[in-house]
N, CA, C and O of each residue as an XYZ file, in Angstrom:
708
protein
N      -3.181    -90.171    -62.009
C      -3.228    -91.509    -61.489
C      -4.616    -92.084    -61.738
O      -5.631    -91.390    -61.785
N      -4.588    -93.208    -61.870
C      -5.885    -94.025    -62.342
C      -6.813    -94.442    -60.832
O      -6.473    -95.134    -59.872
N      -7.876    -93.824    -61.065
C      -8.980    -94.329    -60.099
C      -9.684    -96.118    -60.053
O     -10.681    -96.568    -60.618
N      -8.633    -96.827    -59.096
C      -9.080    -98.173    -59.458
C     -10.969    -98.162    -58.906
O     -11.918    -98.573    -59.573
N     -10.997    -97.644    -57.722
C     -12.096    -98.027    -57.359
C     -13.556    -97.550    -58.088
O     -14.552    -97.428    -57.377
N     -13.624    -97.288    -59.546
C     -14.801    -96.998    -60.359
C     -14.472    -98.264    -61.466
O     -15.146    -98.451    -62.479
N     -13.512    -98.940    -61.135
C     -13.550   -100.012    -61.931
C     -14.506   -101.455    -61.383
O     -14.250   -101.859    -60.249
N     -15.549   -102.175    -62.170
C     -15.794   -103.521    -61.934
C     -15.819   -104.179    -62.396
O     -16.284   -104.298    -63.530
N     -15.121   -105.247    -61.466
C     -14.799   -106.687    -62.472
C     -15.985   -107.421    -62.379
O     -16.712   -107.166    -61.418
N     -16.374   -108.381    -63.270
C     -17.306   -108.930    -63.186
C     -16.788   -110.298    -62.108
O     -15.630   -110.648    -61.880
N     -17.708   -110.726    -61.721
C     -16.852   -111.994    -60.326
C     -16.469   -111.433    -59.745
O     -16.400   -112.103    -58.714
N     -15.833   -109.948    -59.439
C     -14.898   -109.628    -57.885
C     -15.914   -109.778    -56.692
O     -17.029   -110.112    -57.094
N     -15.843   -109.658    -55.674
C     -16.130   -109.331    -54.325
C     -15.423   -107.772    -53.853
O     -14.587   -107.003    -54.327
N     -16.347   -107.832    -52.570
C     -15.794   -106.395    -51.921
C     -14.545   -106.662    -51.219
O     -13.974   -105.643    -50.831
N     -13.908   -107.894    -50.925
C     -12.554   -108.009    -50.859
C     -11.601   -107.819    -51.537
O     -10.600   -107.288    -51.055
N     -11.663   -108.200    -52.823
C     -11.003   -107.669    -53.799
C     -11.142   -106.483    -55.059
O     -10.543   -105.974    -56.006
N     -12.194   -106.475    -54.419
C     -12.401   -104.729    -55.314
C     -11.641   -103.619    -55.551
O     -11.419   -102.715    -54.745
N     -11.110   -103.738    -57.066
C     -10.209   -101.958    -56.393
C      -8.863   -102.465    -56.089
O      -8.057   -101.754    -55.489
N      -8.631   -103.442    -56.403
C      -6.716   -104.321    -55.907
C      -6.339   -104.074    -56.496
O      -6.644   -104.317    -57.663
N      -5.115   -103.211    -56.017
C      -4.040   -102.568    -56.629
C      -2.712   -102.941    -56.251
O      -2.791   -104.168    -56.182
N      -1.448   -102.593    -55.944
C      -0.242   -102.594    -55.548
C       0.575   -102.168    -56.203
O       0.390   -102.555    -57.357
N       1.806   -101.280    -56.082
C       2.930   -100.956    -56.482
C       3.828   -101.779    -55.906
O       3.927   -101.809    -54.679
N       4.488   -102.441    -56.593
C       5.579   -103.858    -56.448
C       6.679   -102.895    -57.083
O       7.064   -103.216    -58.207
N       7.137   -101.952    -56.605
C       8.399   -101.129    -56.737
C       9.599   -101.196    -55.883
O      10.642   -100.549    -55.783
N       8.947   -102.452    -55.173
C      10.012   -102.661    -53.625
C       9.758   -104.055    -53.574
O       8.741   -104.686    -53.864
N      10.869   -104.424    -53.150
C      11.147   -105.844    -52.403
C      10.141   -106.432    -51.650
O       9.461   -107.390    -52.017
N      10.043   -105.777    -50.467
C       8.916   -105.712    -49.425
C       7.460   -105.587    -50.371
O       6.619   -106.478    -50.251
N       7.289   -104.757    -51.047
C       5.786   -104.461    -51.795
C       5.198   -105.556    -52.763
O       4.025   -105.872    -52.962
N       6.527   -106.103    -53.379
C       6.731   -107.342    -54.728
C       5.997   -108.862    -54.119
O       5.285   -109.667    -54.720
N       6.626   -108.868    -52.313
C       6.880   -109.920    -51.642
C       5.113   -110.021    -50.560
O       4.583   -110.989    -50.017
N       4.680   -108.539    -50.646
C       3.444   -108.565    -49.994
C       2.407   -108.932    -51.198
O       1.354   -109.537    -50.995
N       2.816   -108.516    -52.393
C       1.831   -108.762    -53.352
C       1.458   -110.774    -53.613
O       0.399   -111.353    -53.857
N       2.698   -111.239    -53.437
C       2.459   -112.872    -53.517
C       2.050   -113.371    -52.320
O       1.568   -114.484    -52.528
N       2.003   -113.050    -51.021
C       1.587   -113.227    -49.748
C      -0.329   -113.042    -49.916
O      -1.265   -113.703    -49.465
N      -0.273   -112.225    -50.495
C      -1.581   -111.566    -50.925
C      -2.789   -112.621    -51.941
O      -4.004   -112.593    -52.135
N      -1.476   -113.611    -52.461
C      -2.627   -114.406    -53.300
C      -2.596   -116.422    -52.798
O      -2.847   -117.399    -53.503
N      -2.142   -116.326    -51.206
C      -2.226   -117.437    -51.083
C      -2.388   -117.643    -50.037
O      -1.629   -118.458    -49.513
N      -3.794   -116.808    -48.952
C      -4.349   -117.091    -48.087
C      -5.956   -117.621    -48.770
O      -6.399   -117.336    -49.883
N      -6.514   -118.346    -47.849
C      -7.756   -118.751    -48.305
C      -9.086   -118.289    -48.849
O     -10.112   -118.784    -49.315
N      -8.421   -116.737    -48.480
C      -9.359   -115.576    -48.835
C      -8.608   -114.466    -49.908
O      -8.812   -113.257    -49.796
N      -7.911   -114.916    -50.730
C      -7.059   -113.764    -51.274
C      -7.265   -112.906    -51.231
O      -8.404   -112.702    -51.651
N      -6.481   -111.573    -50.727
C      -6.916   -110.112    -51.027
C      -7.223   -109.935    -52.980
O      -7.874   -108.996    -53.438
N      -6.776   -110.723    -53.605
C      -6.530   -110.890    -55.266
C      -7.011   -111.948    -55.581
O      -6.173   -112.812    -55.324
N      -8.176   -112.521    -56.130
C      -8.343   -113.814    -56.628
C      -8.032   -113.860    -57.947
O      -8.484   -113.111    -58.812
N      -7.260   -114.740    -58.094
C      -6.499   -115.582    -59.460
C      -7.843   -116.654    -60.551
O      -7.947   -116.951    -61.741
N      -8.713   -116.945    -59.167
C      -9.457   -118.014    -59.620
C     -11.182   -117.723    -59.934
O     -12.154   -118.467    -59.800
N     -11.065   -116.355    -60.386
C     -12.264   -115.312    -60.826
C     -12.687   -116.192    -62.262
O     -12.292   -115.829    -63.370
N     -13.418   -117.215    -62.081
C     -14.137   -117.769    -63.611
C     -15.111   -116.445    -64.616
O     -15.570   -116.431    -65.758
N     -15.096   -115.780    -63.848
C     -16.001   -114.588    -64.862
C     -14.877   -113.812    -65.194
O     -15.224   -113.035    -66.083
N     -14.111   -113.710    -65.006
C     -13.094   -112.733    -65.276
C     -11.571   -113.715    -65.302
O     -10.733   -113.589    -64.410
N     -11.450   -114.393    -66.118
C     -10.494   -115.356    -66.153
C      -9.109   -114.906    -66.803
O      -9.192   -114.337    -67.892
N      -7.492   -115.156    -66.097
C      -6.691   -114.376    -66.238
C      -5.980   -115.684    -67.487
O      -5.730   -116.883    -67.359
N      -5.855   -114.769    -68.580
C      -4.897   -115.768    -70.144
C      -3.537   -115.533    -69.705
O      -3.244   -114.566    -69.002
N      -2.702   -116.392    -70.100
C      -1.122   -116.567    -70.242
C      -0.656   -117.425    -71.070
O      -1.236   -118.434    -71.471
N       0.432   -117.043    -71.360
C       1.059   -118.395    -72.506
C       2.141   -119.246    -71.668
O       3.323   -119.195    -72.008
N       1.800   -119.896    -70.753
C       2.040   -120.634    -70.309
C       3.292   -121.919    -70.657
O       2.772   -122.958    -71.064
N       4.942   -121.964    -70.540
C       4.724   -123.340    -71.449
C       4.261   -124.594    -71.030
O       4.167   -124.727    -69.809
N       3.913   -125.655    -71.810
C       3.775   -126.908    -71.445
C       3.929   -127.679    -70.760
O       3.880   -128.719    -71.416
N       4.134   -127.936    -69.581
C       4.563   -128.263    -68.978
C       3.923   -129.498    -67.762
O       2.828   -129.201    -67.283
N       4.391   -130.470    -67.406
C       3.488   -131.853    -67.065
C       3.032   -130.910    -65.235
O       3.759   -130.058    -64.725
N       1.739   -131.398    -64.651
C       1.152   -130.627    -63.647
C       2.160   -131.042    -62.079
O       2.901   -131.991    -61.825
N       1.860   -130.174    -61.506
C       2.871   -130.284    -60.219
C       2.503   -131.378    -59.238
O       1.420   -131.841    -58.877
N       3.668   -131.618    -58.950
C       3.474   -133.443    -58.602
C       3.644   -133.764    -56.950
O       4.772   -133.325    -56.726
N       3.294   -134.121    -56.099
C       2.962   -133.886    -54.717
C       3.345   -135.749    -54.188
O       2.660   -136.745    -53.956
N       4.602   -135.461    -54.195
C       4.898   -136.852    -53.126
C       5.154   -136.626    -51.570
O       6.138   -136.236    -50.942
N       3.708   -137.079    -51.155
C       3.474   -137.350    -49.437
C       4.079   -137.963    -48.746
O       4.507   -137.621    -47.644
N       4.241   -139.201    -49.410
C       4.810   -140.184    -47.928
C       5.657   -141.669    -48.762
O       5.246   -142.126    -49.829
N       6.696   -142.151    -48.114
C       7.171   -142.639    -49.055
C       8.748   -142.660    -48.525
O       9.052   -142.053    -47.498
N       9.726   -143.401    -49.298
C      11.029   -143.259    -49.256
C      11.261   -141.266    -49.066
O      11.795   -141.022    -47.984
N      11.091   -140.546    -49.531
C      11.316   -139.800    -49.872
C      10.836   -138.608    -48.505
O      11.302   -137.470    -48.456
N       9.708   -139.230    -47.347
C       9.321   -138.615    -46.462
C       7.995   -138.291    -46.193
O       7.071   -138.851    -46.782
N       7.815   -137.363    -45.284
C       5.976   -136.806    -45.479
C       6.495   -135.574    -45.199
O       7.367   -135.039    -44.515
N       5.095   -135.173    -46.474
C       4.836   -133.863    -46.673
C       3.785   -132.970    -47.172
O       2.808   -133.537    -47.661
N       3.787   -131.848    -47.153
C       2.612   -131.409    -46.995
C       2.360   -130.175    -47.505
O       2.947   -129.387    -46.763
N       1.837   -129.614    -48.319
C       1.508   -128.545    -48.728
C       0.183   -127.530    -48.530
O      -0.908   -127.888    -48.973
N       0.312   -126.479    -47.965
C      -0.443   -125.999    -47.382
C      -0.648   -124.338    -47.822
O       0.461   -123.854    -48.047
N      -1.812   -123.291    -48.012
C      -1.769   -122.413    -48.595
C      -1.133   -121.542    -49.174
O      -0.729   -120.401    -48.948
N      -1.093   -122.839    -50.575
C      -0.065   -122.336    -51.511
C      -0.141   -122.213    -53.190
O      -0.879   -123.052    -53.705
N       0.252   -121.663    -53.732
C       0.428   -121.780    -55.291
C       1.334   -122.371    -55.727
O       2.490   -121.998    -55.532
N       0.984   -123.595    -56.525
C       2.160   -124.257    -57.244
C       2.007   -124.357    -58.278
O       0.899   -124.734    -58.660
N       3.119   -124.048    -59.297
C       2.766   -123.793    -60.835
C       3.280   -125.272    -61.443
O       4.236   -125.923    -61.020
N       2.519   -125.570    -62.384
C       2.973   -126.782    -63.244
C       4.557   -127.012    -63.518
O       5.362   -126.203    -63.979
N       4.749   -128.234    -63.135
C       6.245   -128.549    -63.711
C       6.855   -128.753    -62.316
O       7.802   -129.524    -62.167
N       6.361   -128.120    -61.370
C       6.926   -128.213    -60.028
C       6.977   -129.603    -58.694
O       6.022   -130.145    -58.138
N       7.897   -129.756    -58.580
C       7.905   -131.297    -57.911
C       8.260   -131.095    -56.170
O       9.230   -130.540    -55.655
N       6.987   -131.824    -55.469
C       7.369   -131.487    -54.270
C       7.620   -133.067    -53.558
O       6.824   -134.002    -53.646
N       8.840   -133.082    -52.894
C       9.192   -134.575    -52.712
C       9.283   -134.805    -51.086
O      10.431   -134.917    -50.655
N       8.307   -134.881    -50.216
C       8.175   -135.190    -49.158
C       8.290   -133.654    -48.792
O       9.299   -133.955    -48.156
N       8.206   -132.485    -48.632
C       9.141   -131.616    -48.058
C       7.708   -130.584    -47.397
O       6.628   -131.163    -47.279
N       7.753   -129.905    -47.218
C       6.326   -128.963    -46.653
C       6.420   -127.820    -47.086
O       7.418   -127.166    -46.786
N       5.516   -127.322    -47.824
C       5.226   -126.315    -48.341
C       4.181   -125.420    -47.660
O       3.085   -125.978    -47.607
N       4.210   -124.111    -47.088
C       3.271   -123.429    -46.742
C       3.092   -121.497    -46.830
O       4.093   -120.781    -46.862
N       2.081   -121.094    -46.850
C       1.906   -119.709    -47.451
C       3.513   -119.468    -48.562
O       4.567   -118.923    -48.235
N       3.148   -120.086    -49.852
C       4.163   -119.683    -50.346
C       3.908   -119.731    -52.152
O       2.985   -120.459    -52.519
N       4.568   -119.104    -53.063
C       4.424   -119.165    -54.125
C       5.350   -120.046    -55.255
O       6.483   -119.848    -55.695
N       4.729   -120.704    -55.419
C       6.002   -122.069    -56.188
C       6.359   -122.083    -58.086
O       5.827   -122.763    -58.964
N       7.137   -121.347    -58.153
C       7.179   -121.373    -59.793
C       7.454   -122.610    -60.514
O       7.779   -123.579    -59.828
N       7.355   -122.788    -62.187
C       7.585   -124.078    -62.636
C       8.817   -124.206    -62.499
O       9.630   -123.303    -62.304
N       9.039   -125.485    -62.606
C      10.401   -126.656    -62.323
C      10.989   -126.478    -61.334
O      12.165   -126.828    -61.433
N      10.591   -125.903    -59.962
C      10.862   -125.846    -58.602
C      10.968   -127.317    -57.932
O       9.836   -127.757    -57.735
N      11.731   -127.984    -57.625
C      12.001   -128.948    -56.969
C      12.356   -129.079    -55.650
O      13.566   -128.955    -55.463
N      11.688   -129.291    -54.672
C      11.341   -129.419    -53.188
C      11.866   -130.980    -52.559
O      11.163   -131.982    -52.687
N      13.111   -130.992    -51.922
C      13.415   -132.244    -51.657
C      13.214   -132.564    -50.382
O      13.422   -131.707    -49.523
N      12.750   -133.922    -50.008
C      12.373   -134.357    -48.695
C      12.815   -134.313    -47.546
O      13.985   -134.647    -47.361
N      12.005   -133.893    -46.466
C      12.329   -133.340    -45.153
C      12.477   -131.243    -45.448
O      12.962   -130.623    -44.502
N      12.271   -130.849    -46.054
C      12.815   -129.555    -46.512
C      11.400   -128.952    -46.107
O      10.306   -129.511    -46.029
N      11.811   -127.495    -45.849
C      10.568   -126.889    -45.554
C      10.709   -125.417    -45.901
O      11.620   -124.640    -45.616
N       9.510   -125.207    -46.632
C       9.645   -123.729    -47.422
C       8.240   -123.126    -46.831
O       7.134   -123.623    -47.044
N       8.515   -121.904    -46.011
C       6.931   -121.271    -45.431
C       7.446   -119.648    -45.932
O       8.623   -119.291    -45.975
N       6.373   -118.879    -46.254
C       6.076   -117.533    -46.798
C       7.253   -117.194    -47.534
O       8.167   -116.578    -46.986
N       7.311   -117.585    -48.860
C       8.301   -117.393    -49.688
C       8.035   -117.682    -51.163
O       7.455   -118.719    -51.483
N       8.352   -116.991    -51.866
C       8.453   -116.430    -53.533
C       9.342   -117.699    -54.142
O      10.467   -117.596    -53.653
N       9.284   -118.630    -54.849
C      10.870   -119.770    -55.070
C      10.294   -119.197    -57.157
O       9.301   -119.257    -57.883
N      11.572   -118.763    -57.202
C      11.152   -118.393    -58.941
C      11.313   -119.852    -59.864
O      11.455   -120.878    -59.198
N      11.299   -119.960    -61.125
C      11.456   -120.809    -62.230
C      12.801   -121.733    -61.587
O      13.750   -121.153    -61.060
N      12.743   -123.104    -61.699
C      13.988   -123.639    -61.588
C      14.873   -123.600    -60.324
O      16.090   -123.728    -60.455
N      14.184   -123.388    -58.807
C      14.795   -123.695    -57.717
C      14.654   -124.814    -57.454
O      13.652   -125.450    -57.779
N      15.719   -125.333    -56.750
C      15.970   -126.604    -56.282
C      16.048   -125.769    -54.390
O      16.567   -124.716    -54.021
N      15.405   -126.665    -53.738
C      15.138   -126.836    -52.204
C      15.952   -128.535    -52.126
O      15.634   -129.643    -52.558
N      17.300   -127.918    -51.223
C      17.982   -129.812    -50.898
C      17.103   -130.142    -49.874
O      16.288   -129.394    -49.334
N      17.334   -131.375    -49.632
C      16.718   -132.059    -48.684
C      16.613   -131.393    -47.226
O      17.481   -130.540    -47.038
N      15.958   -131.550    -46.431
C      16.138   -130.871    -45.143
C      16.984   -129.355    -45.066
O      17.607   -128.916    -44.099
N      16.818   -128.817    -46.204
C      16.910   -127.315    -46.017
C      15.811   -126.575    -44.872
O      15.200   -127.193    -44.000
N      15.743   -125.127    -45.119
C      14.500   -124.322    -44.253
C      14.754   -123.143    -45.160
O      15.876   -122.794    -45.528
N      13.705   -122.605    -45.464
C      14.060   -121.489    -46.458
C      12.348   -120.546    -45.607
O      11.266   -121.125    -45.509
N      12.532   -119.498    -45.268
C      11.424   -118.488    -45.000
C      11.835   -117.697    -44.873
O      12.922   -117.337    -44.422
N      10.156   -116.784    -45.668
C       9.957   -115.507    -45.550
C      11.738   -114.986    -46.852
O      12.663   -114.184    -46.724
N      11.374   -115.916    -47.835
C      12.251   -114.881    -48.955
C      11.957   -115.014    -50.414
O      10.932   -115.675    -50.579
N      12.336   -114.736    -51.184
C      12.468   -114.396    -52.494
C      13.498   -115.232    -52.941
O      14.600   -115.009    -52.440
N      13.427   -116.003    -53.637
C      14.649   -116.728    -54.379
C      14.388   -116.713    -55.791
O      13.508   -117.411    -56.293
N      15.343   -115.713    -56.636
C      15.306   -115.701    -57.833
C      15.597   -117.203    -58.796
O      16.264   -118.120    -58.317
N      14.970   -117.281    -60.243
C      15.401   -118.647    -61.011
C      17.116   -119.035    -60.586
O      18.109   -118.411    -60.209
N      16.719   -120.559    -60.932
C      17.873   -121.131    -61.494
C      19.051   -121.097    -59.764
O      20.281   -121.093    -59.718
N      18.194   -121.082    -58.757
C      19.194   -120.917    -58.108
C      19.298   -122.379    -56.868
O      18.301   -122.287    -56.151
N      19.965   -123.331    -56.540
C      20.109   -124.335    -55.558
C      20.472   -124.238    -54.268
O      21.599   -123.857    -53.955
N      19.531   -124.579    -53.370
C      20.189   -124.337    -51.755
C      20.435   -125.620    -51.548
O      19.537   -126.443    -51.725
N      21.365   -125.900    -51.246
C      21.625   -126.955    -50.600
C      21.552   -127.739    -49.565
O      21.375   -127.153    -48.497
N      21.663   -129.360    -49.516
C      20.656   -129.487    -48.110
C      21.346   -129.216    -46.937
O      22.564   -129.167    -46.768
N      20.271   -129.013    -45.994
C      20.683   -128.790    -44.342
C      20.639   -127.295    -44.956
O      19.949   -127.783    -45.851
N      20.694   -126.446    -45.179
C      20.960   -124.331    -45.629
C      19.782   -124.230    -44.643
O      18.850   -125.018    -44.480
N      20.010   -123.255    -44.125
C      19.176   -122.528    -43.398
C      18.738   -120.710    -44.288
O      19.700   -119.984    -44.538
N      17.548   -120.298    -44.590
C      17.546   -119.498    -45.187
C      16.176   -118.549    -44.545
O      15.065   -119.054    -44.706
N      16.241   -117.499    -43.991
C      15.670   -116.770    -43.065
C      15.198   -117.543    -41.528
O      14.056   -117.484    -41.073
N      16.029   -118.058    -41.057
C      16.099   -118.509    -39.681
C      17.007   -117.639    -38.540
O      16.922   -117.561    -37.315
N      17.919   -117.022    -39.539
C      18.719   -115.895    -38.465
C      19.797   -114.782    -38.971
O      20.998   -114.856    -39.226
N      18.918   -113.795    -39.002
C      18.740   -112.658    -39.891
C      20.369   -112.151    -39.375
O      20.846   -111.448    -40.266
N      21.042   -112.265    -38.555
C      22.204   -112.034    -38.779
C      23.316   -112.427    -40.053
O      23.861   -111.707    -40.889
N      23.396   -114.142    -39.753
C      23.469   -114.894    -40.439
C      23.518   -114.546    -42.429
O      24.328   -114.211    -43.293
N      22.305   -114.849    -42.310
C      21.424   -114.306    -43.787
C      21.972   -112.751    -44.163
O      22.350   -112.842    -45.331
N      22.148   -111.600    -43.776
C      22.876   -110.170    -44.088
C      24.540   -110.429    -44.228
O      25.323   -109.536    -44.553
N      24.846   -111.515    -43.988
C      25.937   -111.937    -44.143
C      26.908   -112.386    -45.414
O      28.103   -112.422    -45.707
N      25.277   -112.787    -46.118
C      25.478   -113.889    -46.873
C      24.439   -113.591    -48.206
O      24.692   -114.005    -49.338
N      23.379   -112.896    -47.897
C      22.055   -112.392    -49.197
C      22.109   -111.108    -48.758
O      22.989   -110.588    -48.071
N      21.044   -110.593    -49.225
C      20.300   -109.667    -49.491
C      18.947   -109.332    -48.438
O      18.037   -110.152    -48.560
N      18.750   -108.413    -47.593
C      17.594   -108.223    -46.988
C      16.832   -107.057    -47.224
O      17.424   -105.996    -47.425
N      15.557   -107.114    -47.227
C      14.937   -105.953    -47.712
C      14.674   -105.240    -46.273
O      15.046   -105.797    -45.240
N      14.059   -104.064    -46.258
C      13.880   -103.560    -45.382
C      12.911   -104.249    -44.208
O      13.230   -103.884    -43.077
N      12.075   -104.941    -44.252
C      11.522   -106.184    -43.446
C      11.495   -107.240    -43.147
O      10.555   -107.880    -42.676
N      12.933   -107.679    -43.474
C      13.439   -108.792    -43.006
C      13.499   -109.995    -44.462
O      14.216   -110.980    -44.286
N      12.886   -109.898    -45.592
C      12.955   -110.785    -46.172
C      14.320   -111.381    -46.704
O      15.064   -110.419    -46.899
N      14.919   -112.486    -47.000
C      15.861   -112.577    -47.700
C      15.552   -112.341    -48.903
O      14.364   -112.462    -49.201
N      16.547   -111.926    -49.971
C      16.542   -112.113    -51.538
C      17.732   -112.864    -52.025
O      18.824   -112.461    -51.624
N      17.702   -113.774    -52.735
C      18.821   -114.187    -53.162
C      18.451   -114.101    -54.485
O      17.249   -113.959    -54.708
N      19.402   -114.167    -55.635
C      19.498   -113.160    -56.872
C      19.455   -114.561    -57.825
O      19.375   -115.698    -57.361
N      19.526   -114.218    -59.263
C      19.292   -115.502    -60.165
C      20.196   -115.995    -60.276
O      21.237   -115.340    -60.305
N      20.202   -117.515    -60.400
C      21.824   -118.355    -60.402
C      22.839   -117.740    -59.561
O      23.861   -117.482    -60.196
N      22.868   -117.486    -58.576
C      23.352   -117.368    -57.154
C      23.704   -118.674    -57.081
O      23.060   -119.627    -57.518
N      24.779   -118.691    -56.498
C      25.651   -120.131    -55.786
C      25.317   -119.991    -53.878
O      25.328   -118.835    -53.456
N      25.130   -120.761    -53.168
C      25.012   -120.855    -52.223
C      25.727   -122.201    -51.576
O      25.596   -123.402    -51.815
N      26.318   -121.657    -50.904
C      27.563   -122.776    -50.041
C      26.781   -122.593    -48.685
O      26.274   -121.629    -48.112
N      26.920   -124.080    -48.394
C      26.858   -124.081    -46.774
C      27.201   -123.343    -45.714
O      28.341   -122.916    -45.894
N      26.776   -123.010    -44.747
C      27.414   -121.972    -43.767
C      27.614   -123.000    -42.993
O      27.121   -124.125    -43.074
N      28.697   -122.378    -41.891
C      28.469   -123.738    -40.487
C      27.759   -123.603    -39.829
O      27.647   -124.489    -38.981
N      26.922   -122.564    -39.776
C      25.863   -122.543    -38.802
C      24.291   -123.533    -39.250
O      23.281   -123.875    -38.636
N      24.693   -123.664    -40.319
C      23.746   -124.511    -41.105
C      23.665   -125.769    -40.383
O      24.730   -126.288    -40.049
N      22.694   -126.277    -40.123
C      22.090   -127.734    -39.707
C      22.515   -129.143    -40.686
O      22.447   -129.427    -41.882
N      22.824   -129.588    -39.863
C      22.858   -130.967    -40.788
C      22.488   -132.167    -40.540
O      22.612   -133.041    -41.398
């Protein structure tokens, strides 16, 4: 096994020195993105001496509508990747992939949303994992009541939901509207 801690990055801190993780688990995958969007990351992304390359595609920068027909909203310690549109809805401790679309009144806190989720309007989605390409629809309730949710997804051993790629999701009645 590899000895991280004789490694130095140039730019790290003693907070992030030595950051490692095995993302071999749901729970481990889901602590690792939790990990890069407090104000202090255990992982900084934003190390200018040590700057992380990707091929990225093209994509126009993530677009933040506050207030408006559409609602108020707010985004709060979070990562949002280009292409991603947030439309009145609140975003917080959470990781936002491109072409993620966030519709107004909707609220997404400590959660993974992959390539191409759609958040309906006044949804609630926490504390999960939502693979690409997948739509909740509005009013869905999605880690609000873990009965519920084992019903209907996937839970890891700590409660997170997972819902899988291009997953269909129908309303429950317990869902809000």
């Amino acid at each position: 096994m590899y000895d991280f801690t004789g490694n130095r990055v140039p730019g790290e801190t003693e907070r992030d020195h030595a950051y490692w993780r095995d993302v071999g688990t749901l729970d481990a995958y889901y602590d690792a993105h939790m990990d890069l969007v407090s104000k202090d990351p255990a992982f900084n992304l934003h190390n200018q001496s040590w700057p992380i390359y990707t091929s990225a595609p093209t994509l126009p920068p993530a677009k933040f509508v506050f207030e408006g027909a559409e609602g108020t909203g707010q985004v709060l310690n979070s990562l949002v990747c280009s292409g991603a549109t947030v439309y009145g809805g609140t975003v917080e401790s959470s990781v936002i992939s491109p072409g993620v679309v966030i519709q107004s009144n909707a609220t997404v806190e400590q959660s993974v949303l992959m390539h191409n989720v759609v958040i309906g309007s006044g949804a609630v989605v926490r504390n999960a994992i939502i693979d690409k390409n997948v739509e909740v629809p509005p009013g869905v309730t999605i880690g609000v009541d873990h009965d519920a949710d084992r019903q209907r997804f996937t839970l890891s051993d700590n409660g997170i939901v997972v819902i899988g790629k291009g997953e269909k999701i129908t309303p429950d009645t317990r869902d809000r509207r």
